[in-house]
FILOBA-502091 format. One record per residue: residue in three letters; x, y, z of N, C-alpha, C in turn; residue number from 1. Coordinates in steps of 0.05 Angstrom, whole numbers, always signed. Layout:
% residues N
<keti 'ALA', <X, Y, Z>, <X, Y, Z>, <X, Y, Z>, NUM>;
...
***
This chain:
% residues 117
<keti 'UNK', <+17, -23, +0>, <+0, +0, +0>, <+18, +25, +0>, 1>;
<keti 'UNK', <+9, +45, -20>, <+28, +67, -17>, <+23, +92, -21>, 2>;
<keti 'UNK', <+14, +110, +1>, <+3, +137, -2>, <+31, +153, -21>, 3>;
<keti 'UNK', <+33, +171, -37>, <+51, +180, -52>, <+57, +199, -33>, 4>;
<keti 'UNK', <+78, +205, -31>, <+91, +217, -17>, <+126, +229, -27>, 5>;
<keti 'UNK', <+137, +253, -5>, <+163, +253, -21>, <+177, +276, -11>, 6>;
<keti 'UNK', <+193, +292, -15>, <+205, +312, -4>, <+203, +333, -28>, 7>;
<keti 'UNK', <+209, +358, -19>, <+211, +381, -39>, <+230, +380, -52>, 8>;
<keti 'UNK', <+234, +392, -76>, <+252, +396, -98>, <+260, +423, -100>, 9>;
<keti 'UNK', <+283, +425, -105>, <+296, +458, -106>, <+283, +482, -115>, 10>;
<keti 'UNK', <+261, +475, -142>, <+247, +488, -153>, <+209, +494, -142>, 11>;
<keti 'UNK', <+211, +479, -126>, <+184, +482, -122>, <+185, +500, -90>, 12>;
<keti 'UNK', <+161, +512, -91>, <+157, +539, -62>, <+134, +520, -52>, 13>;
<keti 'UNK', <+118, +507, -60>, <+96, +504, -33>, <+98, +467, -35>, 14>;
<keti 'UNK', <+71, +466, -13>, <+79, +441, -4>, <+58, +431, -22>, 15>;
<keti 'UNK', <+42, +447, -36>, <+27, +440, -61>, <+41, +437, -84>, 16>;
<keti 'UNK', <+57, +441, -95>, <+74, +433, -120>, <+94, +412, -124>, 17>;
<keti 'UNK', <+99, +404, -87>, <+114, +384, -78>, <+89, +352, -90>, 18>;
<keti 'UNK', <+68, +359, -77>, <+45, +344, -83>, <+39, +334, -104>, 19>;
<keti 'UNK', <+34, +355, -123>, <+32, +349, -153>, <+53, +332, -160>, 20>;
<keti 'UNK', <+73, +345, -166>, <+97, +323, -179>, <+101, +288, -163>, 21>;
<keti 'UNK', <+98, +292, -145>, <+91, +261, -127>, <+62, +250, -133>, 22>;
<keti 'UNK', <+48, +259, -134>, <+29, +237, -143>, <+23, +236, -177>, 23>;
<keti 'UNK', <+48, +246, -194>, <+42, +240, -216>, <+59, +222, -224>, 24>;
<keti 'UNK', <+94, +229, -210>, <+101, +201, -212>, <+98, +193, -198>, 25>;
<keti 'UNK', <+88, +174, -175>, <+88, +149, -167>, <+59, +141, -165>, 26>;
<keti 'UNK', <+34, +160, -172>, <+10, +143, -183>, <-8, +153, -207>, 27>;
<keti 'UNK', <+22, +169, -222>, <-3, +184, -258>, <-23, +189, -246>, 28>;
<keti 'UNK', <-27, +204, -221>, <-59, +222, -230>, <-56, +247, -232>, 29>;
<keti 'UNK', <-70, +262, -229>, <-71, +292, -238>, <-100, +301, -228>, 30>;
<keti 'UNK', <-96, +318, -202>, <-114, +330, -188>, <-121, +360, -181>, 31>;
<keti 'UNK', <-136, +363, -154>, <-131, +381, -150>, <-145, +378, -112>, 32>;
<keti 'UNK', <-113, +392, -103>, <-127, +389, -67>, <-149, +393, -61>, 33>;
<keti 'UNK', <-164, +383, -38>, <-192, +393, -25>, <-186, +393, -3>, 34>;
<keti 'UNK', <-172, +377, +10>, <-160, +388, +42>, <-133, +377, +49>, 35>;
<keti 'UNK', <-128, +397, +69>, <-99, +386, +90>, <-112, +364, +113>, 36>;
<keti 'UNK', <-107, +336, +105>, <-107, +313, +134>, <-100, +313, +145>, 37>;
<keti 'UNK', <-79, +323, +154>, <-59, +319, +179>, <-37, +329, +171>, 38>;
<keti 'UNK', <-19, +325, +201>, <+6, +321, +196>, <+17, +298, +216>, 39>;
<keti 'UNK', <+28, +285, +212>, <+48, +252, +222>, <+78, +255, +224>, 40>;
<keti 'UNK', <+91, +243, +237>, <+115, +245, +242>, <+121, +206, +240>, 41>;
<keti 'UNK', <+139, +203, +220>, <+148, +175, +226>, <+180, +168, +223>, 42>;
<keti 'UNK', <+189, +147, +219>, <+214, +130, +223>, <+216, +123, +195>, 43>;
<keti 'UNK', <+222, +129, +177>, <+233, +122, +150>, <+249, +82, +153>, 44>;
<keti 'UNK', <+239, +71, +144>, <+250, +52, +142>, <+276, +40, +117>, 45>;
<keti 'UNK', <+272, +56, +100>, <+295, +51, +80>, <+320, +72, +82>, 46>;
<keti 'UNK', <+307, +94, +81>, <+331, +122, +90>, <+335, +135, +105>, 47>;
<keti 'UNK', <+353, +139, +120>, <+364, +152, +148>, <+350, +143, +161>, 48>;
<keti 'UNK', <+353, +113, +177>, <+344, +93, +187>, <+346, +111, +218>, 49>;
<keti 'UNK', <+321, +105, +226>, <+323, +119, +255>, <+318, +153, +259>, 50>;
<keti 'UNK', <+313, +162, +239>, <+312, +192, +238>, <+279, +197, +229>, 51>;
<keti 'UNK', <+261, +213, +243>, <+237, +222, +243>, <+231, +241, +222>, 52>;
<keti 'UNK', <+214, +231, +205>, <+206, +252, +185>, <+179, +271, +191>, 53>;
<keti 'UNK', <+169, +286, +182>, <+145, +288, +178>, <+141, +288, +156>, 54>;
<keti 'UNK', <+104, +283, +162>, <+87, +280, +129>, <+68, +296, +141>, 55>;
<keti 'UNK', <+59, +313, +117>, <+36, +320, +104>, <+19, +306, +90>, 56>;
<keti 'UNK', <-14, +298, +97>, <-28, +286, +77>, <-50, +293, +67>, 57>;
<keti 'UNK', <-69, +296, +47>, <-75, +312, +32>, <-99, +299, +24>, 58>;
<keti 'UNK', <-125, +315, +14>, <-139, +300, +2>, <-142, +310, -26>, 59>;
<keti 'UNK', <-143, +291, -41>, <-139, +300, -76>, <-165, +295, -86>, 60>;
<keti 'UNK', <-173, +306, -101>, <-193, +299, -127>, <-179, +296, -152>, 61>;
<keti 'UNK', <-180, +270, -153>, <-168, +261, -188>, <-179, +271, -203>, 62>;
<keti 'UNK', <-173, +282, -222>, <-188, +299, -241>, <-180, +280, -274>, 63>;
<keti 'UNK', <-154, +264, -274>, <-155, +253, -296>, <-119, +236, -282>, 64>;
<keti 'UNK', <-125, +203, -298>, <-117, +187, -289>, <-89, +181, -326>, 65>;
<keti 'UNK', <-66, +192, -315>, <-51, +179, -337>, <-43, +160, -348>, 66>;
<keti 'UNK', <-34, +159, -373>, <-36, +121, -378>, <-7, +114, -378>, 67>;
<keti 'UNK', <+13, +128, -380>, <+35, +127, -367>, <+55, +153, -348>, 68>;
<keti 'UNK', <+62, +141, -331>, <+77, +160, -321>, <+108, +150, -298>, 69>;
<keti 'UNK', <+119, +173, -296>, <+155, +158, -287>, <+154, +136, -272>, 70>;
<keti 'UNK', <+138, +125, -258>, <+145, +110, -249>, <+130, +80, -241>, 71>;
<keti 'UNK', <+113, +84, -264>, <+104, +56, -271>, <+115, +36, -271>, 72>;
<keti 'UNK', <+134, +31, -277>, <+156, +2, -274>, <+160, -7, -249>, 73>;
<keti 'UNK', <+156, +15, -230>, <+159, +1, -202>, <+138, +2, -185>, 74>;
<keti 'UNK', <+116, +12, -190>, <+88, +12, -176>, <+63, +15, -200>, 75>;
<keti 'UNK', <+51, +4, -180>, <+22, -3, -194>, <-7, +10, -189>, 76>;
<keti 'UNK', <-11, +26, -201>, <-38, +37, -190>, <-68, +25, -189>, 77>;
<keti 'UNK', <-73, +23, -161>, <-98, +3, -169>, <-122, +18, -147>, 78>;
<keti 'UNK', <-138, +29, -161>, <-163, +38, -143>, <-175, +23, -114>, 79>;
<keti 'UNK', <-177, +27, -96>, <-192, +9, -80>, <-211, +22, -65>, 80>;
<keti 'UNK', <-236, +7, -42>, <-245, +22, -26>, <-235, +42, -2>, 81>;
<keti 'UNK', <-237, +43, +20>, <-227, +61, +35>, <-231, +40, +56>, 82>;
<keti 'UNK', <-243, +25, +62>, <-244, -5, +71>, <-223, -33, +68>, 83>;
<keti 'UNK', <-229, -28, +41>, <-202, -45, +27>, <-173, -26, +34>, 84>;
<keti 'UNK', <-169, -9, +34>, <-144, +10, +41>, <-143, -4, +67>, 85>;
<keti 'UNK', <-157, +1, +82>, <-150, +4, +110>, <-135, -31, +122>, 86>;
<keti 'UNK', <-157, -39, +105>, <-149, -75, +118>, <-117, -82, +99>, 87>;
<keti 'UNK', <-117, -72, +69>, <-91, -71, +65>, <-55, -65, +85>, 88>;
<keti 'UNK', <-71, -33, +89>, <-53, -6, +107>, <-43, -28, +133>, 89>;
<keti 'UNK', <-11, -25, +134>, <-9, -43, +175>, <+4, -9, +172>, 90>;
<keti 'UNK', <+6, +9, +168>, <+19, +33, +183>, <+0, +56, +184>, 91>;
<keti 'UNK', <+9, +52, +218>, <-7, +57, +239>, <-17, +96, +225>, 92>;
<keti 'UNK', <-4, +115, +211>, <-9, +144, +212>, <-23, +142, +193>, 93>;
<keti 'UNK', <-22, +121, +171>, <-34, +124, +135>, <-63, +117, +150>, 94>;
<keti 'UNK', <-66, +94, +166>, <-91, +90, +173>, <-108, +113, +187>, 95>;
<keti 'UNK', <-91, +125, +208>, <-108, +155, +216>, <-120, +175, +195>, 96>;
<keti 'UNK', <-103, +177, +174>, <-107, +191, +146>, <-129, +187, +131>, 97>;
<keti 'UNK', <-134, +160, +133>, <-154, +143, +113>, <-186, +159, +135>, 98>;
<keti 'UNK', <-183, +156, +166>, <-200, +161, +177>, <-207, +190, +174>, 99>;
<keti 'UNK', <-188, +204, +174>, <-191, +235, +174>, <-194, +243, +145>, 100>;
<keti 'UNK', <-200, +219, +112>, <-209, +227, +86>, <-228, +220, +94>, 101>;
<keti 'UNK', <-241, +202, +107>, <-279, +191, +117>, <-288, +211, +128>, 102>;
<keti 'UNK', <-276, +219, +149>, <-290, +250, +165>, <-293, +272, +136>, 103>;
<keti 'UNK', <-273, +278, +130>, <-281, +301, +105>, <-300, +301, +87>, 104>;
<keti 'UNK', <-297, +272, +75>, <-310, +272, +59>, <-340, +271, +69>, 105>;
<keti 'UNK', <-345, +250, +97>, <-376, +255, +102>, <-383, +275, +110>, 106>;
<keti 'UNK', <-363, +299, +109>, <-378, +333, +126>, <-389, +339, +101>, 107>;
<keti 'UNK', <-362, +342, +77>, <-375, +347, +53>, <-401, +344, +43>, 108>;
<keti 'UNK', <-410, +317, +42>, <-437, +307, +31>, <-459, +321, +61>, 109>;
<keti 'UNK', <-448, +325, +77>, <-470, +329, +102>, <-470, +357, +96>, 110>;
<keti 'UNK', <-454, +371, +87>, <-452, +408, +83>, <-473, +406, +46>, 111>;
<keti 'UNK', <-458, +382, +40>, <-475, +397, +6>, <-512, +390, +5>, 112>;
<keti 'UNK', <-518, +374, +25>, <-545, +364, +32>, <-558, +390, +45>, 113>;
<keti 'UNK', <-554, +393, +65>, <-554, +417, +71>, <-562, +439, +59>, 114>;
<keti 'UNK', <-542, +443, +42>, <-541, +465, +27>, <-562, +459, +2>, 115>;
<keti 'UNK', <-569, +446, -5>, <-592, +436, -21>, <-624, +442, -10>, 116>;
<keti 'UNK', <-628, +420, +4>, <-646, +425, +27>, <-667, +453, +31>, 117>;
***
């Protein structure tokens, strides 16, 4: 399971342009934010073993799904539920994330009802 993720690049100023370029290579989509989820602090397991990162996580609206992109050869994009995520997910902050895109998204539909109504 793999939320896209990544560090900034010399050229980019926000933590939104950092965003974009990470979820196009490592899952070709092409969105646009709707909220800030959190923020997490974890233990990098492949690089600087033992050193605390933080993450930012994000909620996207895919707006259009590419048919290739950089880094296809080593990951695979595959839609699931948010259910299926979760029972996939064993790390422990992606799973808070998944909970805190369920909260958003049900305010959303509870704000646009509402607002209908």
């Amino acid at each position: 399971m793999l939320f896209p993720k990544g560090g900034w690049e010399k050229d980019e100023c926000t933590m939104e342009q950092a965003l974009s370029r990470e979820t196009i290579e490592e899952a070709g989509v092409i969105g646009s934010i709707e909220c800030k989820l959190g923020k997490w602090g974890y233990n990098s397991k492949r690089k600087s073993k033992g050193v605390c990162h933080e993450c930012c996580m994000f909620s996207l609206h895919v707006e259009r799904e590419l048919e290739s992109w950089p880094e296809m050869n080593f990951r695979k994009r595959k839609w699931v539920t948010v259910a299926e995520a979760k029972e996939e997910c064993h790390v422990l902050w992606m799973k808070e994330a998944l909970d805190k895109f369920v909260s958003y998204q049900t305010n959303e539909l509870r704000n646009s009802r509402t607002m209908v109504a």
